[in-house]
C-alpha positions as CSV (number, residue, x, y, z in Angstrom):
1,X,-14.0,53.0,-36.7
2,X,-14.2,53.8,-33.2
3,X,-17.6,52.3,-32.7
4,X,-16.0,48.8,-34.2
5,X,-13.0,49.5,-31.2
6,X,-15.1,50.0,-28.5
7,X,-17.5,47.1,-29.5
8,X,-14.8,44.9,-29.6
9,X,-13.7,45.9,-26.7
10,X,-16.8,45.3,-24.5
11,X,-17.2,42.0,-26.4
12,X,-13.7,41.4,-24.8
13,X,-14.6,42.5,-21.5
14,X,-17.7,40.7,-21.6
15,X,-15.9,37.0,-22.7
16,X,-13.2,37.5,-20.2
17,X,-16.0,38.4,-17.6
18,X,-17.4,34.9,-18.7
19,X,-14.5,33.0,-18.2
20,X,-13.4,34.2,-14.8
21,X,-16.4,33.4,-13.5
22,X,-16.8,30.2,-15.2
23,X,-12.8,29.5,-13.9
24,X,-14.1,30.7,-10.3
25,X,-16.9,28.3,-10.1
26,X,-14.4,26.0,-11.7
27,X,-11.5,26.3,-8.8
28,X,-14.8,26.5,-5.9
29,X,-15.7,22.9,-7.0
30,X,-12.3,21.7,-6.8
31,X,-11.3,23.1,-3.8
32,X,-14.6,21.1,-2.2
33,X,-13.8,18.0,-3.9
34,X,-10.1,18.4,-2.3
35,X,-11.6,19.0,1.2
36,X,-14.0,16.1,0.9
37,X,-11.0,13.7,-0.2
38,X,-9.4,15.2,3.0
39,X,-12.3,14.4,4.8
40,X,-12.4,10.7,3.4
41,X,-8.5,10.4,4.4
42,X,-8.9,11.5,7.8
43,X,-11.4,9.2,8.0
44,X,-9.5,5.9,6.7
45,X,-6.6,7.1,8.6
46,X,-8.6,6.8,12.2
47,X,-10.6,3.3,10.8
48,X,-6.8,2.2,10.4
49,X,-5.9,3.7,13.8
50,X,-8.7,1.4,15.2
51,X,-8.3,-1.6,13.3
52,X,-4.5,-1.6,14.5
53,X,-5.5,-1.1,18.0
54,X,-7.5,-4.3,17.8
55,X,-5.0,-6.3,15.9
56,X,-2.7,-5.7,18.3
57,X,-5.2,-6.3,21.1
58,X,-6.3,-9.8,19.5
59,X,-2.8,-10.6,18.8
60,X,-2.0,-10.5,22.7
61,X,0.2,-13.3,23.4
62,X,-1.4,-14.6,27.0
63,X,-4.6,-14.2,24.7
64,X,-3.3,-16.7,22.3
65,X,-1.8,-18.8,24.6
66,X,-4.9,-19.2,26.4
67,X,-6.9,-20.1,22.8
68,X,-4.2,-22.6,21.6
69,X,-4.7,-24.2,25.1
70,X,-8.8,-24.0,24.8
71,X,-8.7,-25.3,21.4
72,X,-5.8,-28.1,21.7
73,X,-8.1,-30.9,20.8
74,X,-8.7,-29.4,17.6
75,X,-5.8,-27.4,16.9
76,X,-3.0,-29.7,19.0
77,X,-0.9,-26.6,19.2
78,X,2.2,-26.7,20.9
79,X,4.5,-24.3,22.3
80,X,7.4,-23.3,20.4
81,X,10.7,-24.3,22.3
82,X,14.2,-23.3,21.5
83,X,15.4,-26.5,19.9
84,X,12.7,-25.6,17.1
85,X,14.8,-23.0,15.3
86,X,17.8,-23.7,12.9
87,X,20.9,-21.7,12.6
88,X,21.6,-19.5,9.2
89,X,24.4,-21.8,8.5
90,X,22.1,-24.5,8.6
91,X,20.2,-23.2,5.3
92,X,21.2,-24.9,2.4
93,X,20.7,-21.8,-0.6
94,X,20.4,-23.0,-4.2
95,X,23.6,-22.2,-5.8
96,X,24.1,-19.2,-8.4
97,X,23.8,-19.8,-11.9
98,X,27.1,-18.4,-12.6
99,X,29.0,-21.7,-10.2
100,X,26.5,-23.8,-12.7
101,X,27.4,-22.6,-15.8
102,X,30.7,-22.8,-17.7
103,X,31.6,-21.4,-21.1
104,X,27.5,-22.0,-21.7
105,X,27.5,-25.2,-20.6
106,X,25.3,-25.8,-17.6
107,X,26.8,-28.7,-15.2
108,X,23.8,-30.0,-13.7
109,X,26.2,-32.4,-11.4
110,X,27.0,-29.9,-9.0
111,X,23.1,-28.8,-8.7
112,X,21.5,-30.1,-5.9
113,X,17.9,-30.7,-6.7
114,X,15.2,-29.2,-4.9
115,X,11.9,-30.2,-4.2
């Protein structure tokens, strides 16, 4: 009876020895798939840094300026003057379903129609 104990036991020890070091090699891939993500983050992070830099560099507006008036025969850009903006009171908003419809019935008179 005690040789059946003690061969369990070291069967025990020995499949428990198994998994920790099947878990270790387990949690030492992970973490070098984590860092490598990190890597790849820090990476996309600074290509993002750059590609803002020269959005913002291309996106100069004497830059511009200067392009629309290179290119005017093709583009006939001009510049944007005050006059060209509306007020908010000037928008005309669709009106809410619940001024177009009474007790279910829609009243299409009162809608505007939109293009």
């Amino acid at each position: 009876m005690r040789s059946i104990v003690l061969l369990m036991t070291a069967l025990a020890v020995i499949g428990l020895a198994v998994w920790a070091y099947r878990e270790n090699y387990r949690t030492q891939n992970m973490i070098g798939q984590t860092a490598q993500v990190q890597r790849e983050i820090g990476a996309a992070r600074e290509r993002l840094s750059v590609l803002r830099a020269e959005w913002a560099y291309l996106n100069r507006p004497d830059r511009l300026r200067d392009l629309a008036e290179l290119n005017f025969d093709s583009l006939q850009l001009l510049p944007l003057r005050p006059d060209q903006f509306g007020k908010v009171d000037q928008v005309t908003y669709p009106p809410l379903e619940s001024d177009l419809e009474i007790d279910g019935i829609v009243d299409v008179s009162s809608a505007e129609s939109y293009p």
